[in-house]
C-alpha positions in Angstrom: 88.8 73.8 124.4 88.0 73.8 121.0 85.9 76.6 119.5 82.8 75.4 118.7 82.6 74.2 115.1 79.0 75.3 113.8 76.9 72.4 112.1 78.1 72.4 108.2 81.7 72.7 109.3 83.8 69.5 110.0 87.6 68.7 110.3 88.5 65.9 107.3 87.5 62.4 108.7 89.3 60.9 111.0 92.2 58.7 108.7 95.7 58.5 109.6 98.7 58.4 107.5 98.2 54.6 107.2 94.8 55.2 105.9 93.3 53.4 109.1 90.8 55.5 110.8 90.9 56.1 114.5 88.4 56.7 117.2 88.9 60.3 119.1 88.7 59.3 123.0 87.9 62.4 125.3 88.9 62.9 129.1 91.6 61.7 131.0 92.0 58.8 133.9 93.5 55.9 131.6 94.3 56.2 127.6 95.2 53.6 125.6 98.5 53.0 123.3 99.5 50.0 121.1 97.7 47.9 122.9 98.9 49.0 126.7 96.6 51.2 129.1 98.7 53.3 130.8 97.1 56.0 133.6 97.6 59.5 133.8 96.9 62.4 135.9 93.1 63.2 137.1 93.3 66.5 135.3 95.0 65.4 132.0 93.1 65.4 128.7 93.6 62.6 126.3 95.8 63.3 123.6 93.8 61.4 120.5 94.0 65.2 119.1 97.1 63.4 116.9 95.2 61.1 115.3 91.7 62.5 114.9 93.6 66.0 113.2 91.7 67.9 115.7 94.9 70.1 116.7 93.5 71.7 120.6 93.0 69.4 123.9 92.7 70.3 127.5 91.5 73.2 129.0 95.1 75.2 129.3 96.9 77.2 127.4 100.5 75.3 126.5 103.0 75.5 124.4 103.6 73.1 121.8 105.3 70.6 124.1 102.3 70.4 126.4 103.6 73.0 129.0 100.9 74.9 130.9 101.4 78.6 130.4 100.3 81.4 132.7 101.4 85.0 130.8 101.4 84.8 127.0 101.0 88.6 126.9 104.4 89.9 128.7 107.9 88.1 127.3 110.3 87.6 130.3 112.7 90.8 131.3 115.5 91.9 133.5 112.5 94.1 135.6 109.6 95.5 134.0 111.8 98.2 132.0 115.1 95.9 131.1 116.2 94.0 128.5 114.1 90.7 127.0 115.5 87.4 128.4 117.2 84.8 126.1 115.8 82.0 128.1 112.0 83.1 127.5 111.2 79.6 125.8 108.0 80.8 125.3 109.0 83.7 123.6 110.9 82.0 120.9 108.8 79.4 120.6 105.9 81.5 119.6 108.0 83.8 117.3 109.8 81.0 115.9 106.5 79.4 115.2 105.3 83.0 113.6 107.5 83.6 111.3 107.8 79.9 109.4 103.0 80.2 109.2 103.1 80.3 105.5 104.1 78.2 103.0 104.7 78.9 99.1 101.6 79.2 97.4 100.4 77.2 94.6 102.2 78.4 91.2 99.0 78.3 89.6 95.1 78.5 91.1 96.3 79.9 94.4 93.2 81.8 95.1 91.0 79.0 95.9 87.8 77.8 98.5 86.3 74.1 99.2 83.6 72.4 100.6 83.3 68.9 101.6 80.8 66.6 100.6 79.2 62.9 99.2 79.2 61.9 95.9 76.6 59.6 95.0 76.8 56.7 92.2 73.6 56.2 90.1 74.9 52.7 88.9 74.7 53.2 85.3 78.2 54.1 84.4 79.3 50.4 85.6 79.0 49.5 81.8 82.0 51.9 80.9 84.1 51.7 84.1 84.7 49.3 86.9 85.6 52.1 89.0 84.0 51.3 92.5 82.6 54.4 93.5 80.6 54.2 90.5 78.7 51.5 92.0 75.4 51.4 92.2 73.9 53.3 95.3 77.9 54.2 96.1 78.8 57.1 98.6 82.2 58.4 98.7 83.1 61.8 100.6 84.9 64.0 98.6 86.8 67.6 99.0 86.2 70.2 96.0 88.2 72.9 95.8 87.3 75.7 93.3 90.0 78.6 92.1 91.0 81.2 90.1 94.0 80.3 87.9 96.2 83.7 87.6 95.7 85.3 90.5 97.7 85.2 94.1 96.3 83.9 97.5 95.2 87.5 98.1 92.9 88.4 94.6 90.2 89.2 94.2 87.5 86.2 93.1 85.6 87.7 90.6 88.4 88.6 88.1 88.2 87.0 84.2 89.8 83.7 84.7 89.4 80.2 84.3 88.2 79.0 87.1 89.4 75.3 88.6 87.5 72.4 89.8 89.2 70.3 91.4 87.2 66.7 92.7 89.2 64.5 95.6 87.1 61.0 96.1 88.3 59.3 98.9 86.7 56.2 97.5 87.4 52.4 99.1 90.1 51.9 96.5 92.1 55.0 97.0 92.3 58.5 96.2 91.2 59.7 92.8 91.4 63.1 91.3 89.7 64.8 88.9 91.1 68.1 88.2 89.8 70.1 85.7 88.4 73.2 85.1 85.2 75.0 84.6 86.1 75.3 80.8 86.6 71.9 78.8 89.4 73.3 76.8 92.8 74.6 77.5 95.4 77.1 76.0 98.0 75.0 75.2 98.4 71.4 73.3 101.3 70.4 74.8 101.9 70.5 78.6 105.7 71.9 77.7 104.0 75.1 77.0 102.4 75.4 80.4 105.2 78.1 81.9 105.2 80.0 78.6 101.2 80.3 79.0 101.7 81.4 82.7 104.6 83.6 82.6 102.6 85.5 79.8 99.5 86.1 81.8 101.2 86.7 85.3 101.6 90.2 86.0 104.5 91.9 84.5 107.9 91.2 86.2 109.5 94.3 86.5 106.3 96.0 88.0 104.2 92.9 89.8 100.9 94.4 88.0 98.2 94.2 86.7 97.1 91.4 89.1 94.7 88.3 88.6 94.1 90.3 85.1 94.4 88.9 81.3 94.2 92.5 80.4 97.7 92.8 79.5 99.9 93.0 76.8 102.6 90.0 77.5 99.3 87.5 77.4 98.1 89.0 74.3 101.2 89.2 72.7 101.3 85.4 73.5 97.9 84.6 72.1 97.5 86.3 69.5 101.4 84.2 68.3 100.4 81.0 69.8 96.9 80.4 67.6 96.3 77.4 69.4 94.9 79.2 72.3 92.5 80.6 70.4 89.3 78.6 71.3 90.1 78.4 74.6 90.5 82.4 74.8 87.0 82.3 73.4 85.4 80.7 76.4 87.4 82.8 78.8 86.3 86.0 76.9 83.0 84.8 77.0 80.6 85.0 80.2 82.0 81.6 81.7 85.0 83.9 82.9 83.1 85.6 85.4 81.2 82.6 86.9 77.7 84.0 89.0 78.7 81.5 91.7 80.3 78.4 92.4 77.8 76.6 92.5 76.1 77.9 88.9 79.5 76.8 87.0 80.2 73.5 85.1 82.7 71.6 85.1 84.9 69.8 82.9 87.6 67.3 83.3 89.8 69.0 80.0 91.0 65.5 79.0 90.2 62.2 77.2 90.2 59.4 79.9 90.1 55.6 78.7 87.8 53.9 81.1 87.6 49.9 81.1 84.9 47.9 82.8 84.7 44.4 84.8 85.4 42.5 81.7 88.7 44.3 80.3 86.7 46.5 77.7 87.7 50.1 77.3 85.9 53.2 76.2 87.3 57.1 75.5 85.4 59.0 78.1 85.1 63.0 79.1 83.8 63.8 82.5 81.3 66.8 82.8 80.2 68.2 85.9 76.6 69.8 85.6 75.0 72.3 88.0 71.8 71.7 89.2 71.6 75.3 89.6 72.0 76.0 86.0 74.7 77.9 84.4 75.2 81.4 84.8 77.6 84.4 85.5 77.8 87.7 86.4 77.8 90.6 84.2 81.1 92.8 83.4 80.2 95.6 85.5 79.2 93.2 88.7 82.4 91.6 88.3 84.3 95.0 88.8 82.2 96.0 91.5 82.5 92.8 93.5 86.1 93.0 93.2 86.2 96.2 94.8 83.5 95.4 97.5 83.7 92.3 98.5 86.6 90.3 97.1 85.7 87.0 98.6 82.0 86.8 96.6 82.6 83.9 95.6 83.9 82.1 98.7 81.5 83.7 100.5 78.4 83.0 99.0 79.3 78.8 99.0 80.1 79.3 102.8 76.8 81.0 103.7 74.9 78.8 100.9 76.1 76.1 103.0 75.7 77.5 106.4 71.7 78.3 105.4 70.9 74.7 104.3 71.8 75.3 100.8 74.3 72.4 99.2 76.0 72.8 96.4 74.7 70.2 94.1 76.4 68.8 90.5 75.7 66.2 88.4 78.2 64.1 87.1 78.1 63.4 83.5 80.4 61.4 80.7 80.8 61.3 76.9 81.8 57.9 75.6 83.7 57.3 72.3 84.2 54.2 71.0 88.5 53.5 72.1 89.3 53.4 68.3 93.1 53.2 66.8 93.1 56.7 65.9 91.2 58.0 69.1 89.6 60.3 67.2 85.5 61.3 67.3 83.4 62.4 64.5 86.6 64.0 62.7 87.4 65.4 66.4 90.7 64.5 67.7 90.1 63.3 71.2 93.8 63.7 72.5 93.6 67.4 71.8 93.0 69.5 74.8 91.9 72.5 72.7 88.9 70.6 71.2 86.0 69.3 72.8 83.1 67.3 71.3 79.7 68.7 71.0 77.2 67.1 72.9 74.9 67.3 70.7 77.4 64.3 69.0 77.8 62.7 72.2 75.4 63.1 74.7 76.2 63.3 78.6 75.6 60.6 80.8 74.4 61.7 84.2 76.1 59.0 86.1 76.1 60.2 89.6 75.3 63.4 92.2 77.9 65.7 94.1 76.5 67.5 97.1 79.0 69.9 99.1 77.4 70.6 102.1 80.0 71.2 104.6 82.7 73.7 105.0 85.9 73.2 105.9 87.0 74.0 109.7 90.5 75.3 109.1 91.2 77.0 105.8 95.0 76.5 106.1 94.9 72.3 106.6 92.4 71.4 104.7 91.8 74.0 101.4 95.5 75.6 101.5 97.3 71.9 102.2 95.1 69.9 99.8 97.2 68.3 97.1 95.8 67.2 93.9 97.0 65.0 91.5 96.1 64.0 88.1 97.8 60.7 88.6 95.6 59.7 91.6 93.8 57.2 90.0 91.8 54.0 90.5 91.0 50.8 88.6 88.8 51.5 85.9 90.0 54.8 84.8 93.2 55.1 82.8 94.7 58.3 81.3 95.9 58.6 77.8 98.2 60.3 75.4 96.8 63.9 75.4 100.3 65.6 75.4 99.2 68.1 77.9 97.9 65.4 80.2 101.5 63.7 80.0 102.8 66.7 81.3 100.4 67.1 84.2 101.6 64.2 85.2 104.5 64.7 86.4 104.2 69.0 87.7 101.2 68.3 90.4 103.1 65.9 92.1 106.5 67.8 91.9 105.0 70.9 92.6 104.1 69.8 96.5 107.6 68.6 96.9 108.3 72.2 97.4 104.8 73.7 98.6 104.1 70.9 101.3 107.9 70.3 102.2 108.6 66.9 101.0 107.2 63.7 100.3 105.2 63.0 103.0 102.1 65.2 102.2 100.2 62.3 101.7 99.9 62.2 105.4 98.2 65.5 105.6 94.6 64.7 107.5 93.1 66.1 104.3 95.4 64.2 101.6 95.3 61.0 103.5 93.6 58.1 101.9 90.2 56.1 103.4 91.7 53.0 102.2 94.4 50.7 103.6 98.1 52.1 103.0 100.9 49.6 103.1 103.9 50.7 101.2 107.3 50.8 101.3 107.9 54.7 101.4 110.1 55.7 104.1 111.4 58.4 106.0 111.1 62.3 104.5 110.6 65.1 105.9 107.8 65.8 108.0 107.2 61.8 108.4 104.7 61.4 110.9 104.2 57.6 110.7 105.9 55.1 112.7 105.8 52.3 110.5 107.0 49.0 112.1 109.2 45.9 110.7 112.6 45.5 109.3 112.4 45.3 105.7 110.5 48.3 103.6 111.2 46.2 100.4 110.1 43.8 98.1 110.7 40.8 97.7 111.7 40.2 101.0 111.1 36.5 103.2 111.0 38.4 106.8 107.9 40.3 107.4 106.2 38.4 104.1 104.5 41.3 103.8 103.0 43.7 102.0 102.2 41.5 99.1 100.9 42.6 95.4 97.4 42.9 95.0 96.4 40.8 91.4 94.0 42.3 89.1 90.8 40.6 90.8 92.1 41.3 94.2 92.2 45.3 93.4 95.2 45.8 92.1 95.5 48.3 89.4 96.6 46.8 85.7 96.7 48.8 83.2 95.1 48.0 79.8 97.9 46.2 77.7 98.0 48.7 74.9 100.8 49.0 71.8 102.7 51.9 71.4 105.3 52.3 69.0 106.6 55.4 66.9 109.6 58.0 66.5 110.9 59.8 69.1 109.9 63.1 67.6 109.2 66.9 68.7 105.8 68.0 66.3 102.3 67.3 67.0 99.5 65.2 64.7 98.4 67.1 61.6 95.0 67.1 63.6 96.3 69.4 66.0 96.7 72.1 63.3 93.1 73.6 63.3 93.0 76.1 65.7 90.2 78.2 64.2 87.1 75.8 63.2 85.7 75.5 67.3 86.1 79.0 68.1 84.0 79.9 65.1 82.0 77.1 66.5 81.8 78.5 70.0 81.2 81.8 68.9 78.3 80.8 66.4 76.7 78.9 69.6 76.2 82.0 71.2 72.8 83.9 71.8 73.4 87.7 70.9 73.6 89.2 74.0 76.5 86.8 74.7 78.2 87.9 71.4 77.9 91.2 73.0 79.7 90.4 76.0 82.3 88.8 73.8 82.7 91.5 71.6 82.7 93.7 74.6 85.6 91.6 76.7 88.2 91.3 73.6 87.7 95.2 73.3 87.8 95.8 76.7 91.1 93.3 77.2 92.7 94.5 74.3 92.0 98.1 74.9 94.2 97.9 77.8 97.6 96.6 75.7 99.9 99.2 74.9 101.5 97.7 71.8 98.7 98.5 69.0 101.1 95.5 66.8 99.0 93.4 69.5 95.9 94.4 69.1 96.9 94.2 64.7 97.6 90.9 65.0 94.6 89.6 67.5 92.5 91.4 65.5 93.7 89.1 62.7 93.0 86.0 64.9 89.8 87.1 65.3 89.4 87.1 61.2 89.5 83.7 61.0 87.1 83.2 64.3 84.3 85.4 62.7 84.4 88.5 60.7 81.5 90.2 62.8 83.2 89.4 65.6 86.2 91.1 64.1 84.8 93.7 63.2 82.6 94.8 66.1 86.1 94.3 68.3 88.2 96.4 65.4 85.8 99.3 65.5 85.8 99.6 69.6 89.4 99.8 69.2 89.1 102.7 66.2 91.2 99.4 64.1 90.5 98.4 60.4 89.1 95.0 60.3 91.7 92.2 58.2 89.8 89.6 56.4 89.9 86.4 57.2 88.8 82.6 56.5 86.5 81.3 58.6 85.3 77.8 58.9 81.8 77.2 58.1 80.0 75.4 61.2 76.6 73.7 62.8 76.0 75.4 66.0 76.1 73.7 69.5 72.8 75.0 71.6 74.5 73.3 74.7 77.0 75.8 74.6 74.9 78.7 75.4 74.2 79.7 78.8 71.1 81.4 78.4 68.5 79.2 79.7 65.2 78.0 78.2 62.9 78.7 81.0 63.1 79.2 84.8 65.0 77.1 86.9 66.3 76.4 90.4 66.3 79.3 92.8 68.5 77.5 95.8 70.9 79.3 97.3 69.5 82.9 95.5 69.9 85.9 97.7 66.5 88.3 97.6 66.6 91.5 99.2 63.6 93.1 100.4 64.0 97.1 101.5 61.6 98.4 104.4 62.1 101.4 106.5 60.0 102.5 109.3 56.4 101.9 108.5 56.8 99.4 106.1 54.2 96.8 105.6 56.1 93.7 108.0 53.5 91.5 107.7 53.8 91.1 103.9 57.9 90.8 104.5 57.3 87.7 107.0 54.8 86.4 103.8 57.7 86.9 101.4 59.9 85.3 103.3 58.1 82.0 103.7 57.5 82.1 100.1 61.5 82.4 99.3 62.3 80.2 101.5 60.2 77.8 100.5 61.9 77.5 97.1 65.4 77.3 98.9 66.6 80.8 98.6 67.5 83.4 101.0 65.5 86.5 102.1 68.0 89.4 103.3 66.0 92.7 105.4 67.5 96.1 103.9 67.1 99.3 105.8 68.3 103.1 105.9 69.6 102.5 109.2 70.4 99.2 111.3 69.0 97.5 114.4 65.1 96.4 113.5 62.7 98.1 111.2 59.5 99.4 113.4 55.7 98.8 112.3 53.4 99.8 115.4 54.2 96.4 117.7 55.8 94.7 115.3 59.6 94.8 114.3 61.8 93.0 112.0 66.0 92.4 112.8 67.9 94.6 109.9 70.6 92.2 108.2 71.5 94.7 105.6 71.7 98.7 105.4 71.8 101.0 102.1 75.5 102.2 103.4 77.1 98.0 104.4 75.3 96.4 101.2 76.1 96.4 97.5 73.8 95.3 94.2 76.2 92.6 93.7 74.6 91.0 96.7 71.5 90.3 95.2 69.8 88.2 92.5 66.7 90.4 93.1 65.2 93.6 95.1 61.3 93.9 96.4 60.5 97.3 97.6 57.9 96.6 100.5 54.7 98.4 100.7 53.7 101.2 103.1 56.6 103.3 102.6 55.5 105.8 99.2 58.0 108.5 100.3 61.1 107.1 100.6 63.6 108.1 98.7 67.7 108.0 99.5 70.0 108.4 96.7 71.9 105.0 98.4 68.3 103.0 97.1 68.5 105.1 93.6 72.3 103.7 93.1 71.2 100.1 94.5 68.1 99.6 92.1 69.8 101.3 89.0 72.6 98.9 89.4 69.7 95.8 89.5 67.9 97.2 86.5 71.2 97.8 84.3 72.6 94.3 85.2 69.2 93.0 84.3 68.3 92.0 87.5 64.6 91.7 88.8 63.4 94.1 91.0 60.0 94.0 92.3 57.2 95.9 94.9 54.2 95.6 96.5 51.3 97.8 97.3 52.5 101.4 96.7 55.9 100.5 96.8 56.4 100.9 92.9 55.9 104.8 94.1 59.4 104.1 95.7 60.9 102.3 92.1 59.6 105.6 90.0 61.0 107.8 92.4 64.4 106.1 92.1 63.9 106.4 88.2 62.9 102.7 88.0 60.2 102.1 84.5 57.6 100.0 86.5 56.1 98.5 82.9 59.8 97.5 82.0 60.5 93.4 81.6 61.3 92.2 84.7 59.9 94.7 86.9 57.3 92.6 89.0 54.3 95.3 90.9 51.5 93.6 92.7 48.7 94.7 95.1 50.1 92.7 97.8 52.3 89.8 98.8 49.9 87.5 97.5 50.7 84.1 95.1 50.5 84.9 91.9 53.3 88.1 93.2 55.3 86.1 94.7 55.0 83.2 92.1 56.2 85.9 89.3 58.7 87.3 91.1 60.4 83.9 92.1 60.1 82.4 88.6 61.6 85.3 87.0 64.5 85.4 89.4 65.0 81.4 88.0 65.7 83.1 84.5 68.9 85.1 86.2 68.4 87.7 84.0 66.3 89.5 82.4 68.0 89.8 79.3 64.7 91.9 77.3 66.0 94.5 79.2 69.4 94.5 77.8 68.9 96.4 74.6 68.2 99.6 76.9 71.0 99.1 79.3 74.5 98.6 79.0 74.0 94.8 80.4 77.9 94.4 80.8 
């Protein structure tokens, strides 16, 4: 039988290639099949598996034509010590099978996780679009798949990277994709540059290294040519490319959509996905270490976020424009995906809530086979002429042609639609439909059917727009500032995030060989901002070039440091007890943790339970199997003044230089000065005992993510 799946896991609902949605029947005795009941043997198992993309039945081991094997451990010889028997079926079969598992990875974002979940209309986005699942009171399931963008299936996921966001509604109208990014601008203008961009940050190809890294000289050489990138490298310098989570990242839908409601109006539209967790990141240093120690962080901590009753949650949001001749915003130029439009010019619309709250059941079918496409679309939501959109087009849905083996992937239980699908596509490999009739073409007299769906039966009609122009290989004279929203980015950061910036370009750029590079970034970087410039220059031992800056207003919104303390779901606290250790005030952290959605981990020297005369507590956690990185803050219990390991030093140095809180109670702080801990330094929480106003501190401080006082006297990146 099936293992069994634990609550927040689920195969994709049950849709088959025709988009119909079947009913899994258990048990043998009599199944049923187009109609016609036929009986089958007392101990057979229904075989519904098919259409319900739950891949095990019956009790037996088979193979994969249903035969009941007795020996998968021993091929079939000429006597225990002879030769291996050509007409072992099993034996082929299952190395047959072996050797064709994988399948090409993605080009691009290949290290990836997902989640399913519901997204949830609010109603008030029915003035803009006519999209259905922007209804009013709406649900639609959806699968999310976040990713890195450089590196292969087998990176790490805290590298510097953009980071994708990829949104598949299965809504009552058909698929639609939203596949963006957790950055709202892009490298590249034109979607002909997209291998150029790539091949330059891959890893070298004579030497397949460095891996998953920007830090390289072939991606600098690029950038610091192709001055377009330049705002975009900004963001990805910047704290956003090291993401604290998954589920404390935004995301952005890169593009300008044209959205047009019931009565044929249209409006230039941006989507926005906002955390309700707030945005935050790690810190250089963390990054590195997760890297090392657990390479899967991020996939990790959505699975058991999930698993502990802690849903992802995101907020959907738009910026309208007026759908004006020149498409164009406040001087912005809205079919340039290098720009992006301050929202403090446009405000986002919160149209609608995103909860992931179940994980997938097999990695492989549902986050590995996933196929988006920024062509899924629905009525109401139109793409436009962003040149790099064009082009997007057309490579996601050639690229599965090759990855998924043909046309068909549509049919995949995860890529299949929840609404009706009656076309005319035939045949393909891997076609697992048996479609019926004579006559897979329009217009035809014999089956009558399917027929085109008008415009106020569903169908999807485009706009009627005008286009006319040259056929012509240059860009619009808009297109040509690629300086003015870096400076504007960089101006909207708080100074311990011009830090990290300052920090990343010298750390990148540190690592190129060519010092021509790093002469001609530096450049770039002159007409960004000449402090920047010059704090970069000087870590690399460089003169500074001068340069010409644009003069700008600040953005707030683009700065992640937050105003005051927010959401603590799905925060990891550790709490470190050893023998003797005051349990009782443990089980009252706990409840108090919990209670604001986060989790309370149990550190120890050694593992097994922690011992306080008849009471114990289980260990989840020891100072040799756990890691800083693992935790958003540390409380040293009470009862324990003596301890001191150099494992605990290591762990609570690490907290206080990433600015982390740490906290005790009772004569616990003995513990923190022992370790070389300042117990009057910001952030540092000491009480008495687990009592409210403790635990009310320590909680609220950990909704600030860091304590970023503290990073004048600690090398915060």
């Amino acid at each position: 039988m099936p293992p069994k799946r634990k609550a927040d896991q689920a195969a994709p609902t049950a849709a088959g290639p025709t988009g119909r949605k079947a009913a899994a029947k258990a048990g043998g005795g009599r199944t049923t099949r187009g109609g016609k009941t036929t009986a089958v043997g007392a101990r057979a198992e229904s075989v519904d598996a098919v259409q319900t993309a739950r891949a095990q039945a019956g009790d037996y081991l088979t193979t994969a034509q249903g035969v009941r094997l007795p020996d998968t451990d021993h091929s079939l010889k000429a006597g225990s010590r002879g030769p291996t028997l050509l007409e072992d079926f099993h034996l082929r079969e299952k190395i047959t099978h072996f050797d064709h598992e994988r399948i090409p990875e993605r080009v691009v974002h290949a290290r990836g996780a997902a989640a399913h979940g519901t997204f949830t209309a609010y109603g008030n986005a029915t003035a803009a679009s006519k999209a259905g699942f922007l209804q009013q009171g709406r649900e639609t399931p959806v699968f999310v798949r976040f990713s890195t963008v450089l590196g292969s299936r087998g990176s790490a996921d805290t590298v510097r990277d953009v980071r994708g966001f990829a949104v598949k509604f299965y809504t009552e109208e058909g698929n639609f994709d939203l596949v963006g990014n957790n950055m709202p601008v892009f490298f590249i203008q034109d979607g002909i540059k997209f291998p150029d961009i790539i091949h330059a940050g891959k890893p070298h190809p004579d030497r397949e290294i460095p891996q998953a890294q920007s830090a390289h000289d072939t991606f600098w050489d690029f950038v610091s040519l192709h001055t377009e990138a330049t705002h975009h490298v900004m963001w990805a310098m910047s704290d956003r490319g090291i993401p604290r989570s998954y589920r404390t990242m935004e995301g952005f839908g890169v593009h300008t959509f044209r959205l047009v409601n019931g009565d044929g109006a249209t409006a230039l539209a941006k989507f926005h996905w906002k955390p309700v967790a707030g945005v935050h990141s790690l810190v250089w240093e963390e990054a590195q270490l997760a890297a090392g120690t657990d390479p899967d962080f991020h996939r990790r901590d959505m699975a058991d976020g999930i698993e502990n009753g802690a849903p992802l949650e995101f907020e959907l949001g738009l910026q309208l424009f007026p759908d004006s001749a020149d498409e164009t915003f406040e001087g912005i130029d809205l079919l340039d995906p290098t720009k992006l439009v301050p929202e403090e010019l446009a405000e986002v619309q919160l149209v609608g809530k995103l909860t992931l709250d179940r994980n997938p059941t097999n990695y492989f079918a549902e986050t590995e086979q996933v196929a988006f496409h920024t062509g899924n679309l629905v009525p109401g939501i139109e793409v436009t002429n962003d040149p790099l959109m064009q082009a997007r087009l057309f490579s996601y849905l050639d690229t599965q042609l090759t990855r998924l083996g043909g046309p068909n992937f549509t049919q995949l239980p995860i890529n299949c639609p929840h609404a009706a699908v009656n076309d005319n596509l035939r045949d393909g490999m891997h076609q697992t439909a048996v479609h019926q009739g004579v006559s897979p073409y329009l217009p035809n007299s014999i089956d009558a059917a399917p027929r085109p769906a008008r415009e106020d039966e569903g169908g999807y009609v485009q706009v009627p727009r005008e286009i006319e122009g040259r056929a012509v290989r240059e860009n619009p004279v808009s297109f040509a500032d690629h300086f003015s929203q870096a400076t504007l980015f960089w101006a909207s950061m708080s100074e311990v995030e011009k830090v990290h910036i300052v920090e990343a370009f010298t750390f990148e750029l540190g690592k190129c060989y060519e010092q021509p590079i790093r002469e001609r970034m530096l450049g770039v970087l002159a007409n960004v901002d000449a402090d920047l410039c010059a704090a970069v220059a000087e870590g690399l031992g460089l003169p500074a070039p001068a340069g010409a800056p644009a003069e700008v207003v600040p953005s707030p919104a683009l700065s992640q440091v937050p105003p005051g303390p927010g959401s603590i779901t799905g925060r990891v606290i550790g709490v470190f007890a050893a023998p003797g250790a005051d349990l009782a005030g443990i089980t009252k952290l706990r409840r108090a943790v919990e209670a604001r959605g986060a989790v309370l981990r149990l550190i120890a020297p050694l593992g097994g339970v922690v011992k306080r005369a008849r009471s114990e507590q289980i260990v989840e956690r020891t100072l040799l199997t756990t890691r800083s990185i693992e935790y958003d803050a540390v409380v040293v219990a009470g009862g324990i003044p003596d301890f001191t390991d150099i494992k605990l030093s290591i762990l609570l140095g690490e907290l206080f230089r990433h600015c982390k809180v740490i906290a005790a109670w009772g004569d616990g702080d003995q513990v923190l000065t022992a370790a070389g801990i300042d117990t009057t330094a910001p952030g540092v929480v000491v009480g008495e005992s687990v009592a409210k106003p403790f635990t009310a501190e320590l909680l609220d401080t950990v909704g600030l993510h860091r304590v970023w006082e503290r990073a004048a006297q600690v090398m915060a990146s």
